[in-house]
C-alpha positions in Angstrom: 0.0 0.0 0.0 1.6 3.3 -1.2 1.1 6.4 1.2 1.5 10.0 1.7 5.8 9.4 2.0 5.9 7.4 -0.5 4.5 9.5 -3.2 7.0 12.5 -1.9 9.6 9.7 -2.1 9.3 9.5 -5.9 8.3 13.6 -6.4 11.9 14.4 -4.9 14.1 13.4 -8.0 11.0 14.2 -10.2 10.1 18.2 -9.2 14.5 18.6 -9.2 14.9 16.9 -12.9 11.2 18.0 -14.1 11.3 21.8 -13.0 15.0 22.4 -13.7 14.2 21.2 -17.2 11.1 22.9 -17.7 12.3 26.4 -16.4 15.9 25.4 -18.9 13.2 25.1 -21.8 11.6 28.0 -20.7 14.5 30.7 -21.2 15.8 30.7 -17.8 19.5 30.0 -17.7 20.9 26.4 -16.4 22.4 28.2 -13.3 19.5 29.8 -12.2 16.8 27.0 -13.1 18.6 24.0 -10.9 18.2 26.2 -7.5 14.5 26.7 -8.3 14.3 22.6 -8.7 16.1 22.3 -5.9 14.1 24.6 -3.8 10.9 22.5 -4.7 12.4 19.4 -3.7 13.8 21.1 -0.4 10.5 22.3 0.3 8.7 18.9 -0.7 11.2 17.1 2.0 10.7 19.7 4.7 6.8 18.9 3.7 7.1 15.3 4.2 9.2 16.0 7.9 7.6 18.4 9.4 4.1 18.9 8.7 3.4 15.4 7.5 5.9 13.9 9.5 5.7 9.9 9.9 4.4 8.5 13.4 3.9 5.4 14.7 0.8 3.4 15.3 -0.7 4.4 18.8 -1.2 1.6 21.0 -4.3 0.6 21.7 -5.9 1.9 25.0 -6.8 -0.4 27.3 -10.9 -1.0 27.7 -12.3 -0.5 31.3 -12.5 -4.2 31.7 -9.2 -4.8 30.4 -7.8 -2.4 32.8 -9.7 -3.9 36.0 -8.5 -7.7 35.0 -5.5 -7.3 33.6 -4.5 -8.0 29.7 -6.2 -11.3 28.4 -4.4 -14.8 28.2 -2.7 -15.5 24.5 -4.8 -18.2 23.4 -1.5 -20.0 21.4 
């Protein structure tokens, strides 16, 4: 199953290569379009760490009974 970081994952390398070329084919000098590409990979990272960041599963809470008792017995 693909999620949210894995879809940034493949934008990185695509936004650097696709934008630099784009703004290259656009007029904008070579020096001045591959900090642009960077920038939007840069900001798609920052994106994926910050805002997005990935968590781990919570634990499941306890139910009242649960809690009272004590965890239930594996059944192996």
């Amino acid at each position: 199953m693909t999620g949210y970081h894995d879809y940034v994952l493949g934008l990185i390398p695509a936004a650097l290569v696709g934008i630099t070329a784009l703004l290259a084919l656009g007029g904008l000098s070579l020096q001045m379009a591959v900090p642009v590409g960077g920038g939007v990979s840069a900001l798609l990272i920052a994106h994926a760490m910050f805002v997005r960041g990935p968590v781990d599963a919570p634990e499941p809470t306890p139910t009242a009974s649960e809690a009272a008792t004590g965890p239930a017995p594996n059944a192996d």
